[in-house]
N, C-alpha and C positions, 0 to 999 in steps of 0.2 A: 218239885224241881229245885235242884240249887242254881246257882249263876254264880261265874266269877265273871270278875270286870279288871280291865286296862283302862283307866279312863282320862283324859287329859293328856297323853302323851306325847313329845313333840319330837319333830326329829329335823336336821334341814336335808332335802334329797332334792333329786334331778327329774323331776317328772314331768312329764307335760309334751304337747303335741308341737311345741316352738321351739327353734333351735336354742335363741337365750337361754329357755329354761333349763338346756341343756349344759351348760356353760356355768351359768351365775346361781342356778337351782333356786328354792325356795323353801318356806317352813310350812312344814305340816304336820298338823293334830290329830289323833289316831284315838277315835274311842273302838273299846272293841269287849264285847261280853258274849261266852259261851253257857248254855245248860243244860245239866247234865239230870239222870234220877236220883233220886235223893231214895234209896232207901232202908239206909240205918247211919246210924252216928256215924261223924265221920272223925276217926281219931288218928288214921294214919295218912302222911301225902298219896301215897296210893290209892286212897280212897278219893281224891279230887282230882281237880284239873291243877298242874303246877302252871302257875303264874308267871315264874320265870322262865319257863318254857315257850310259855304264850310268847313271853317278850322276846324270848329268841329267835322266834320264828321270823314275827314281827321287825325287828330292826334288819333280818338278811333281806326279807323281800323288798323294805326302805331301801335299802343299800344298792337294789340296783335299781336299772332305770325303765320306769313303763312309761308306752305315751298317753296309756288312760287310766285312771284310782278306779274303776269298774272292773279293770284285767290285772291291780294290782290286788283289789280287796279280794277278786274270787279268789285269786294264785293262794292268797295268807287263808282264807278259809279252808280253802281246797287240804292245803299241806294240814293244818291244824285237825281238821275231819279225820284225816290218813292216820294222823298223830293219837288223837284222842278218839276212837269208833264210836262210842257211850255217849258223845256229842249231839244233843237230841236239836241243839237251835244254835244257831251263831249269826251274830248280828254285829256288824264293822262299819264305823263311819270315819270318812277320809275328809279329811277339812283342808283347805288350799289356802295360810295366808297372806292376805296381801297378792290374790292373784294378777296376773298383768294385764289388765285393765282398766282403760284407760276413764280418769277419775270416779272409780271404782274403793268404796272403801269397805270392807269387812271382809267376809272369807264366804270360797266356797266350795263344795263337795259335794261326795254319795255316799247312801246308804247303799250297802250290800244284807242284805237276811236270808238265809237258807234256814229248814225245816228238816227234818232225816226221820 
């Protein structure tokens, strides 16, 4: 199997189940890896998953607004599956930080993983 990765990504968006966060939004971290079969060299983009693609998918779903990273990460895999069929795994983790809570310090998220 090969694997591409998104990893570290940040974006600021408007998520969350709280009006603020509606309003004033917050920053979040986006790891996100697809895998595919590996099997022969791969010499052309055709032959893999484009990364920029990944990211594009990736910043339209940021760019609107969910109330839960659970019905955000399916929506991005779901679309990326559609996109990519040869997509044997996909694994998305949504990182929240700075959530608003109160004296609350680090960040926090979900794993999304599907299997096909």
């Amino acid at each position: 199997m090969n694997a591409v990765h998104l990893k570290d990504v940040r974006f600021h968006a408007f998520h969350g189940v709280y009006e603020q966060e509606a309003v004033t939004g917050g920053d979040y971290e986006v790891n996100l890896s697809v895998w595919y079969p590996s099997g022969h060299v791969i010499t052309r983009l055709e032959d893999t998953i484009n990364y920029v693609r990944l990211y594009a998918i990736l910043l339209d779903a940021m760019q609107q607004r969910y109330s839960l990273l659970e019905s955000l990460a399916a929506d991005v895999c779901h679309t990326i599956r559609q996109e990519f069929p040869v997509i044997k795994e996909i694994r998305m983790e949504v990182y929240k930080l700075r959530p608003p809570i109160t004296h609350f310090e680090g960040k926090t998220g979900i794993t999304y993983q599907q299997s096909y």
